[in-house]
GUFI-197384 format. One record per residue (C-alpha): chain; residue number from 1; x, y, z; residue in three letters. Coordinates in steps of 0.001 Angstrom, whole numbers, plus 500000, padded with zeros to 6 digits. Example, Ala and Ser with C-alpha at 12.3 -4.5 7.8 and 13.67 -1.06 7.14 Angstrom:
<pts>
+--------+-----+--------+--------+--------+---------+
| cadena | num |     px |     py |     pz | residuo |
+--------+-----+--------+--------+--------+---------+
|      A |   1 | 512300 | 495500 | 507800 |     Ala |
|      A |   2 | 513670 | 498940 | 507140 |     Ser |
+--------+-----+--------+--------+--------+---------+
</pts>
This chain:
<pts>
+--------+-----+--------+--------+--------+---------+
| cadena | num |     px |     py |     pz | residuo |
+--------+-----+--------+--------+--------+---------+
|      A |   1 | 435535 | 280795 | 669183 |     Unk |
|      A |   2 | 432878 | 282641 | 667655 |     Unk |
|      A |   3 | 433486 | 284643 | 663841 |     Unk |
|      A |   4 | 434244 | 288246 | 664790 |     Unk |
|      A |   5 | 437912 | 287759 | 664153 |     Unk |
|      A |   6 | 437178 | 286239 | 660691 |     Unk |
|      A |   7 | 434366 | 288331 | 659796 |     Unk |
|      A |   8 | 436739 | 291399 | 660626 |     Unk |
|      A |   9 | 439111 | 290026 | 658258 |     Unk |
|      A |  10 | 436287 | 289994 | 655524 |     Unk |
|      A |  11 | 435551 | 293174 | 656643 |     Unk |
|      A |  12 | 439115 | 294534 | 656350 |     Unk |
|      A |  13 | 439009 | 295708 | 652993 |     Unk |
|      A |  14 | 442548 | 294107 | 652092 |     Unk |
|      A |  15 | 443244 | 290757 | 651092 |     Unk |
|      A |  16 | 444355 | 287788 | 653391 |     Unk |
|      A |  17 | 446611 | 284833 | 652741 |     Unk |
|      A |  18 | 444829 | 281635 | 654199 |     Unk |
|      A |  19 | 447282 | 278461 | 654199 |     Unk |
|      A |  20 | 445878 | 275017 | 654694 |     Unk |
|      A |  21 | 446511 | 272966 | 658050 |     Unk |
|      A |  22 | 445844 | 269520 | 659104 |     Unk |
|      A |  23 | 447865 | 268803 | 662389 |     Unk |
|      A |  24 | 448571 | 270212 | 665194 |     Unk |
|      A |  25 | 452091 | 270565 | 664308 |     Unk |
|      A |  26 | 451122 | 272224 | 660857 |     Unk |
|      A |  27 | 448591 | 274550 | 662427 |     Unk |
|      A |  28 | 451384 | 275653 | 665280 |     Unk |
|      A |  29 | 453762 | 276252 | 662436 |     Unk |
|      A |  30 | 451131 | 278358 | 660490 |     Unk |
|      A |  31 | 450687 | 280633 | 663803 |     Unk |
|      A |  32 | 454299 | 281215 | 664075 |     Unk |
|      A |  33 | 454462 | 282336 | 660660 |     Unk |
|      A |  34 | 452022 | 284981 | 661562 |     Unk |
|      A |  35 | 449061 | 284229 | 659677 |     Unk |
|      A |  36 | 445643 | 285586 | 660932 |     Unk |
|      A |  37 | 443496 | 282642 | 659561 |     Unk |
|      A |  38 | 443675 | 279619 | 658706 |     Unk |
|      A |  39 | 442397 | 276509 | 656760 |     Unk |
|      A |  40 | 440805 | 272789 | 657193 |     Unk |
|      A |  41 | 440150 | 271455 | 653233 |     Unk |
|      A |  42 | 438157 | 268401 | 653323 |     Unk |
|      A |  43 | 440902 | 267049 | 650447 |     Unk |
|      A |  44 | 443655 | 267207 | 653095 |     Unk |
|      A |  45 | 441895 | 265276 | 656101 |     Unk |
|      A |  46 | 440712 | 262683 | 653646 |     Unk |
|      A |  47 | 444625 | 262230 | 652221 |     Unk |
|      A |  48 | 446070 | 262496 | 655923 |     Unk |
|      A |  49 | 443297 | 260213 | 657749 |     Unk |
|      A |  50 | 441728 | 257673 | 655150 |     Unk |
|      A |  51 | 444518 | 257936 | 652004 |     Unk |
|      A |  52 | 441438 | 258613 | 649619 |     Unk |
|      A |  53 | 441087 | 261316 | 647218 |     Unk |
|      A |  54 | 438414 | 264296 | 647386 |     Unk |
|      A |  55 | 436186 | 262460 | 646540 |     Unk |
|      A |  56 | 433196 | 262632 | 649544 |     Unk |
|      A |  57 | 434989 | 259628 | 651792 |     Unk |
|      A |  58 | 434937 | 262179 | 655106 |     Unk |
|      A |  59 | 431880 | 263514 | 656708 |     Unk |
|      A |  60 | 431392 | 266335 | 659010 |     Unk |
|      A |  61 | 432105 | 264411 | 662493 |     Unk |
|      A |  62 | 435632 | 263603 | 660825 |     Unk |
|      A |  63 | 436251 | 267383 | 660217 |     Unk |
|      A |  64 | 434605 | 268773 | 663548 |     Unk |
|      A |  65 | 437271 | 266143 | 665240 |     Unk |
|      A |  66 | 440332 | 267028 | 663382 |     Unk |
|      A |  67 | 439729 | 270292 | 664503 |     Unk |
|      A |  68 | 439133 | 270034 | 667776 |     Unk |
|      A |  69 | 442681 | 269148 | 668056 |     Unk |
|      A |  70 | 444180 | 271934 | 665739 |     Unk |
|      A |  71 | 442056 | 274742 | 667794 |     Unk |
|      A |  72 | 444301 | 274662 | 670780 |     Unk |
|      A |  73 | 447243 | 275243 | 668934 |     Unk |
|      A |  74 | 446093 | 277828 | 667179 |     Unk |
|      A |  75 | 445971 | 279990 | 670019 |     Unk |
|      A |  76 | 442879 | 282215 | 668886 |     Unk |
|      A |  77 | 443873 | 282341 | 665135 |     Unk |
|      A |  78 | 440446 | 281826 | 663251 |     Unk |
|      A |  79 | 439653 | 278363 | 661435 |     Unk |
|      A |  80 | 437880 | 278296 | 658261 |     Unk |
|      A |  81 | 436911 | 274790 | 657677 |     Unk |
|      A |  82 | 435214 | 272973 | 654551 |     Unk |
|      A |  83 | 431727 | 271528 | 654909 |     Unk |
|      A |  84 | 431652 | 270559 | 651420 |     Unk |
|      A |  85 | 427547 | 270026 | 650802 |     Unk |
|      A |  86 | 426745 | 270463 | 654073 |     Unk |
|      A |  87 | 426266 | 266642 | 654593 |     Unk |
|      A |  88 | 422708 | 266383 | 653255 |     Unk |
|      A |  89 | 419803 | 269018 | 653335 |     Unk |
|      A |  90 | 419397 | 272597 | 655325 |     Unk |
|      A |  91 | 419004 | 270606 | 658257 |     Unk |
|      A |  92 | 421727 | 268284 | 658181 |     Unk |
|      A |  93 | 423711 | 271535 | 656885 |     Unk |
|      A |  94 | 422900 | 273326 | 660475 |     Unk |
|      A |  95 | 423830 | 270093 | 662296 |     Unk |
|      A |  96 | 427422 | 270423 | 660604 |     Unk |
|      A |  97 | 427556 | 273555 | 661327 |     Unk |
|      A |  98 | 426811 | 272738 | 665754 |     Unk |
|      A |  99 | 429285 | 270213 | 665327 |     Unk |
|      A | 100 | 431722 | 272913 | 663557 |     Unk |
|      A | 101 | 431166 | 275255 | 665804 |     Unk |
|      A | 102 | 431444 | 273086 | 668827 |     Unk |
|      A | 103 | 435084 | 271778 | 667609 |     Unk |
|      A | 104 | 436129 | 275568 | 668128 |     Unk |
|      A | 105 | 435488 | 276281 | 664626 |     Unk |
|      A | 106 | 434987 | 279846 | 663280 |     Unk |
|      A | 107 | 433360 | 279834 | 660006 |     Unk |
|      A | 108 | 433021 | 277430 | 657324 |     Unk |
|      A | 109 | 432408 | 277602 | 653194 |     Unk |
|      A | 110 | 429231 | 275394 | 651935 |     Unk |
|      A | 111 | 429365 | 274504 | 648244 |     Unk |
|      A | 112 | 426257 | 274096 | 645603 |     Unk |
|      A | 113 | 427326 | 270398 | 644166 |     Unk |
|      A | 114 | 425469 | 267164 | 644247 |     Unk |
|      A | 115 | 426348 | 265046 | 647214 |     Unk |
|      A | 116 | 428673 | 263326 | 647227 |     Unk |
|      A | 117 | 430745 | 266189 | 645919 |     Unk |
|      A | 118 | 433842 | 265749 | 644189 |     Unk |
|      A | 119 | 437135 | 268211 | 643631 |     Unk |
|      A | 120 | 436221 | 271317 | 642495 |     Unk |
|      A | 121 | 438821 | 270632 | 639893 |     Unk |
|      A | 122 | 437520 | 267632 | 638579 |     Unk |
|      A | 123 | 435196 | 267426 | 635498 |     Unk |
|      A | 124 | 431926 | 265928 | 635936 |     Unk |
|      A | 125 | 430742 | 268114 | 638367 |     Unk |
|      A | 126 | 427030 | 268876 | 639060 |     Unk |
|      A | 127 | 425245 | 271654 | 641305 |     Unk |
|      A | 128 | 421701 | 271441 | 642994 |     Unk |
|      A | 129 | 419256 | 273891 | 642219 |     Unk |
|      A | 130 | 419942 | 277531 | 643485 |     Unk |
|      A | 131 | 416767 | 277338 | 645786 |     Unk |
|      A | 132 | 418060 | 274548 | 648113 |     Unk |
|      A | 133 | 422019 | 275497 | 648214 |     Unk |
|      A | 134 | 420018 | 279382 | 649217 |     Unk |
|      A | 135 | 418446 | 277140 | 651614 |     Unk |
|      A | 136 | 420876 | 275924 | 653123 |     Unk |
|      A | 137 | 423021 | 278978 | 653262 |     Unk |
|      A | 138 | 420222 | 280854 | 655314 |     Unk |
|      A | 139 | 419451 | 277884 | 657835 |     Unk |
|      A | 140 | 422637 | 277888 | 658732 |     Unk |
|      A | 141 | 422975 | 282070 | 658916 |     Unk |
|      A | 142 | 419769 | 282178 | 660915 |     Unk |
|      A | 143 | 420613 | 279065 | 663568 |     Unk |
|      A | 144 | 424537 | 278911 | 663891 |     Unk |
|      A | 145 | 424973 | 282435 | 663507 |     Unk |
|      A | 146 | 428428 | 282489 | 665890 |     Unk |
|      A | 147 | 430228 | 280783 | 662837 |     Unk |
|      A | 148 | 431095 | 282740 | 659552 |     Unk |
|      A | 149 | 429477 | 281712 | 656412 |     Unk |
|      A | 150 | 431099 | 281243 | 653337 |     Unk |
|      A | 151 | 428717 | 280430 | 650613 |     Unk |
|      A | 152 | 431094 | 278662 | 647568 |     Unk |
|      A | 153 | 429099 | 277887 | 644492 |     Unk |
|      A | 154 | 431084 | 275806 | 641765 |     Unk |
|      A | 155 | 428563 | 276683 | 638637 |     Unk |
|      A | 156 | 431324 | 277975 | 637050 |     Unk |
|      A | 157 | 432749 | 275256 | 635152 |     Unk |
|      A | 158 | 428741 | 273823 | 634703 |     Unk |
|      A | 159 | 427178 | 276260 | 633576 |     Unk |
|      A | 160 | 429003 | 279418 | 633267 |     Unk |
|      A | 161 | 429387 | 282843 | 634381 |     Unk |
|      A | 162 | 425808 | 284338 | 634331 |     Unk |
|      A | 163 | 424522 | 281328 | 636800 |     Unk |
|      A | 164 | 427931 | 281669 | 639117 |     Unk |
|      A | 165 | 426371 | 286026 | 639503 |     Unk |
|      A | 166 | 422711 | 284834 | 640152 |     Unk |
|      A | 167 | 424071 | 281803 | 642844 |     Unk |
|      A | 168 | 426099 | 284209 | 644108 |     Unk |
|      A | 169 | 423623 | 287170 | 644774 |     Unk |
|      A | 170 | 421005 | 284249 | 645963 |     Unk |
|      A | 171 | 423576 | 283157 | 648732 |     Unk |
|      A | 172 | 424019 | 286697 | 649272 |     Unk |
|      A | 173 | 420740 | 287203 | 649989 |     Unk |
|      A | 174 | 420244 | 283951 | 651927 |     Unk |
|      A | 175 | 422752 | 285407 | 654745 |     Unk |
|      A | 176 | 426029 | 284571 | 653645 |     Unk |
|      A | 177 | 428720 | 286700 | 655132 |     Unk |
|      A | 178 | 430942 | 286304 | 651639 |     Unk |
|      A | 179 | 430748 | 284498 | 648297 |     Unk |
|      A | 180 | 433316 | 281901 | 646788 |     Unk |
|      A | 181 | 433251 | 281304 | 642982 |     Unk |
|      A | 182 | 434874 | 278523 | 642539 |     Unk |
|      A | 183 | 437142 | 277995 | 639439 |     Unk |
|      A | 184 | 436694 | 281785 | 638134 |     Unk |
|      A | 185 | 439993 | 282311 | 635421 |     Unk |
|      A | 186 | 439539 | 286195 | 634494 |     Unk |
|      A | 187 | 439744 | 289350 | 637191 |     Unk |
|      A | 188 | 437414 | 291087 | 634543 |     Unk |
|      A | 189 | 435016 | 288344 | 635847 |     Unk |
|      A | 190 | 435415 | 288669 | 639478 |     Unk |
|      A | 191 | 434924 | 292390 | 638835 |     Unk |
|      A | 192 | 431711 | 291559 | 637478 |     Unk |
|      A | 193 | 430546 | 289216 | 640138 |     Unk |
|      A | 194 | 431729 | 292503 | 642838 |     Unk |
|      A | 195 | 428974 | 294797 | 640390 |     Unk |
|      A | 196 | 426817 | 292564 | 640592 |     Unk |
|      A | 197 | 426976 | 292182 | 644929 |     Unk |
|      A | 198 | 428481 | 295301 | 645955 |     Unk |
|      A | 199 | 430230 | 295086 | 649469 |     Unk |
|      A | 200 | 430027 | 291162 | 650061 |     Unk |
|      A | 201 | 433214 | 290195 | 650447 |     Unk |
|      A | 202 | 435024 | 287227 | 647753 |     Unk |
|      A | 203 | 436929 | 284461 | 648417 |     Unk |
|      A | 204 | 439170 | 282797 | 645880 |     Unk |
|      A | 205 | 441314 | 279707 | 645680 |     Unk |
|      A | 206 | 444835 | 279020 | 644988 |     Unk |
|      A | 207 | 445000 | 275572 | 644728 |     Unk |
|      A | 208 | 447654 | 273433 | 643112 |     Unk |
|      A | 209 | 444662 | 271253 | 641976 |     Unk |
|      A | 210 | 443972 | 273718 | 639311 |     Unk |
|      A | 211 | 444764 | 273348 | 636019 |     Unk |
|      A | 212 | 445966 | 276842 | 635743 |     Unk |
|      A | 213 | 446522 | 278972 | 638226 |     Unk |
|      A | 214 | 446065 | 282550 | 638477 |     Unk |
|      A | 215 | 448480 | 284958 | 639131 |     Unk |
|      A | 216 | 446789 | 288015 | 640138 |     Unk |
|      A | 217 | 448150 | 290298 | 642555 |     Unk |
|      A | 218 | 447054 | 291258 | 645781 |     Unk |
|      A | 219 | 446498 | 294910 | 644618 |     Unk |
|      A | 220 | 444161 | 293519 | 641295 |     Unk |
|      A | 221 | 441920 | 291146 | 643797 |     Unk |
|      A | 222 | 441581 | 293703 | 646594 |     Unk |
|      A | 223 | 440186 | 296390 | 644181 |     Unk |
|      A | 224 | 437489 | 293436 | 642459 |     Unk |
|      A | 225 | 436457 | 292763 | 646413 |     Unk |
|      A | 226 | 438445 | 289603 | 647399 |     Unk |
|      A | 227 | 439294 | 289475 | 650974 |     Unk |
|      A | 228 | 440525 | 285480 | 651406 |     Unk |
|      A | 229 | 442989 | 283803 | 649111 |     Unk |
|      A | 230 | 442950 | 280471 | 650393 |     Unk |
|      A | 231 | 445726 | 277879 | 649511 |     Unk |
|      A | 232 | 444521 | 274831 | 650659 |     Unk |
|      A | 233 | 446923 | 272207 | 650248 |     Unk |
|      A | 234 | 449882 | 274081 | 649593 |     Unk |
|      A | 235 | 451583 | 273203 | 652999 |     Unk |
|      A | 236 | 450715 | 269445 | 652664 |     Unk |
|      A | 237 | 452203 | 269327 | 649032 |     Unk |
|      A | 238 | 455177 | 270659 | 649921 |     Unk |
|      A | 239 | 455714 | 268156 | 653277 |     Unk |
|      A | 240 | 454713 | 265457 | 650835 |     Unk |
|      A | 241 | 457644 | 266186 | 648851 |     Unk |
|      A | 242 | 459631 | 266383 | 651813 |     Unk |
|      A | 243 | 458607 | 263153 | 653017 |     Unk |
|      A | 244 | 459146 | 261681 | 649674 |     Unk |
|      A | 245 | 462780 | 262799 | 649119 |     Unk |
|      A | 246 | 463480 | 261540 | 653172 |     Unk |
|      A | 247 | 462183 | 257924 | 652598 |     Unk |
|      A | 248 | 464215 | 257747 | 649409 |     Unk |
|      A | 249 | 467301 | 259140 | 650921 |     Unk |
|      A | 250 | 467399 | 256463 | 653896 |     Unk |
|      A | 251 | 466526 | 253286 | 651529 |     Unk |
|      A | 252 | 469467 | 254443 | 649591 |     Unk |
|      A | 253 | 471726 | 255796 | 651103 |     Unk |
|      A | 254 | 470826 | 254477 | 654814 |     Unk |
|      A | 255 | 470947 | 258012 | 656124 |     Unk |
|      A | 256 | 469034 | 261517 | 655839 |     Unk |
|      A | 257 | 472014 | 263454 | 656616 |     Unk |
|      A | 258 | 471904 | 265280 | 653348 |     Unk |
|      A | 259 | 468046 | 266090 | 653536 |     Unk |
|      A | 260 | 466854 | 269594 | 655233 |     Unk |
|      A | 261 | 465239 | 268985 | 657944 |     Unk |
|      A | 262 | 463932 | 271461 | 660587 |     Unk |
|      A | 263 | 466057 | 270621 | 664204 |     Unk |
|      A | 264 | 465425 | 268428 | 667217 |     Unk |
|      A | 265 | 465325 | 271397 | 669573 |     Unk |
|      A | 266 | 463270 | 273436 | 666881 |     Unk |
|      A | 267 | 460692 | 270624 | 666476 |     Unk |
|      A | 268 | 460776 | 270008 | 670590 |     Unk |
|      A | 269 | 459788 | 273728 | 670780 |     Unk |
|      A | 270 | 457166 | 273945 | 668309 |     Unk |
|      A | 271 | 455453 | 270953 | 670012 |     Unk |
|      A | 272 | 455999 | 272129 | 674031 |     Unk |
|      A | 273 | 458147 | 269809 | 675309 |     Unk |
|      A | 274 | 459984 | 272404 | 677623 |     Unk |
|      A | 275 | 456483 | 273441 | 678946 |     Unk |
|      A | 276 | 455355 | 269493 | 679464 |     Unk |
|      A | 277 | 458771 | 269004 | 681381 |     Unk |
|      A | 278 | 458092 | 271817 | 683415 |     Unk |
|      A | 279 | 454205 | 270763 | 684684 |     Unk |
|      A | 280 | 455834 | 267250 | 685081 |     Unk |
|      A | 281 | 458582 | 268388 | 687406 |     Unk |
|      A | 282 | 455506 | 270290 | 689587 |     Unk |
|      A | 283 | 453565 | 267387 | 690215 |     Unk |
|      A | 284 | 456225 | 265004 | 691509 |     Unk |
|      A | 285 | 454636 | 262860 | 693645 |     Unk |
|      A | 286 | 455863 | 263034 | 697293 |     Unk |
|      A | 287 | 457423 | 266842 | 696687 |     Unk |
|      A | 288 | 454485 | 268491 | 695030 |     Unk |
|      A | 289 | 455406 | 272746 | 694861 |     Unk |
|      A | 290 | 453368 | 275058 | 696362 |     Unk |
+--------+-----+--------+--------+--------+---------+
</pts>
């Protein structure tokens, strides 16, 4: 898929809603919901394939093959997946990006830390020098152009405001189709990162990893330029807890009768089991259907 459906939504000039996926299942439920994009953190694969933190353990192959299998479900809703550093320098960065867009991948956000990265969250973070993240933004703008490019710089927290504007209007420049400060606190900042790059789009986080999370409005972001609000792991979290409160029921109480849980048939839908059954019946062998 190339990026024109998620560039539109950049484009839109009002704000979308971008929950986190990491299945099949999760990325079927997300379409049914009726969201028009969705997201592939690097925090969730490495929790849901390895059992490791954020902490660098998945590469870009690991990403590129998770969603390959999400794609189909999605059934043409956009993918916005993290490439964290980019996996090494501007050419390694437009390698991840073939692979990206190979797995059906529509656009991606590329972030200014040292490799390996760690939570945007975390302290201790460092960022490369603007030149090379620029670098890396453009390389990937100029030779993977049919993927969206999402240039995420987390100099906040380093080294303040003023560098998180000049990264910002760098990656701008370098190609990238919006800008993510990471870890921004104050709307009166993200207006002044919109003065400083009028009509590139924003993209913010709402991430339970946060320490505090803002609570801005959809009207307040729109009118300081965000376009994406992405909430990364907010799905997983929640299924977490689900999972959690299941296993605990059944080694008490032997049972999970007393636990929500979405039905059999509802499940069997969501995953095409009429549709399977139907193709299987067709190619009987002996009384194949014409």
């Amino acid at each position: 898929m190339t990026a024109s459906a998620l560039r539109a939504l950049l484009a839109s000039g009002r704000v979308t809603h971008v929950p986190g996926v990491y299945d099949p299942v999760t990325a079927a439920l997300a379409v049914a919901a009726g969201h028009k994009a969705v997201h592939l953190s690097g925090a969730a694969v490495s929790a849901t394939m390895l059992g490791r933190p954020d902490l660098g353990f998945v590469h870009a192959t690991q990403i590129a093959d998770r969603a390959a299998t999400l794609v189909p479900a999605l059934q043409g809703t956009p993918l916005l997946a993290d490439a964290d550093t980019g996996y090494g320098n501007p050419v390694h960065a437009v390698w991840t990006g073939l692979a990206y867009s190979r797995a059906g991948i529509s656009g991606l956000h590329l972030e200014d830390q040292v490799s390996p990265k760690r939570c945007g969250h975390l302290a201790g973070k460092e960022v490369i020098e603007t030149g090379l993240a620029a670098a890396k933004v453009q390389a990937l703008a100029d030779q993977v152009p049919e993927l969206a490019v999402i240039a995420r710089t987390d100099a906040y927290a380093v080294n303040g405001l003023a560098d998180t504007i000049a990264r910002c209007v760098a990656y701008a420049e370098a190609g990238a189709d919006a800008v993510f400060p990471e870890g921004v606190q104050e709307i009166e900042e993200l207006a002044a990162i919109q003065r400083a790059l009028p009509g590139v789009p924003l993209v913010v986080n709402r991430s339970e990893a946060a320490a505090k999370t803002p609570t801005w409005t959809d009207a307040e972001l729109a009118e300081v330029g965000v376009r994406l609000v992405l909430h990364p792991v907010a799905a997983l979290l929640a299924a977490m807890r689900a999972a959690s409160v299941t296993y605990r029921a059944i080694a008490e109480t032997g049972a999970a009768d007393d636990v929500e849980r979405m039905p059999w048939a509802a499940f069997t839908a969501l995953v095409g089991q009429d549709e399977a059954l139907d193709l299987d019946a067709r190619y009987v062998p002996g009384r194949l259907q014409t």
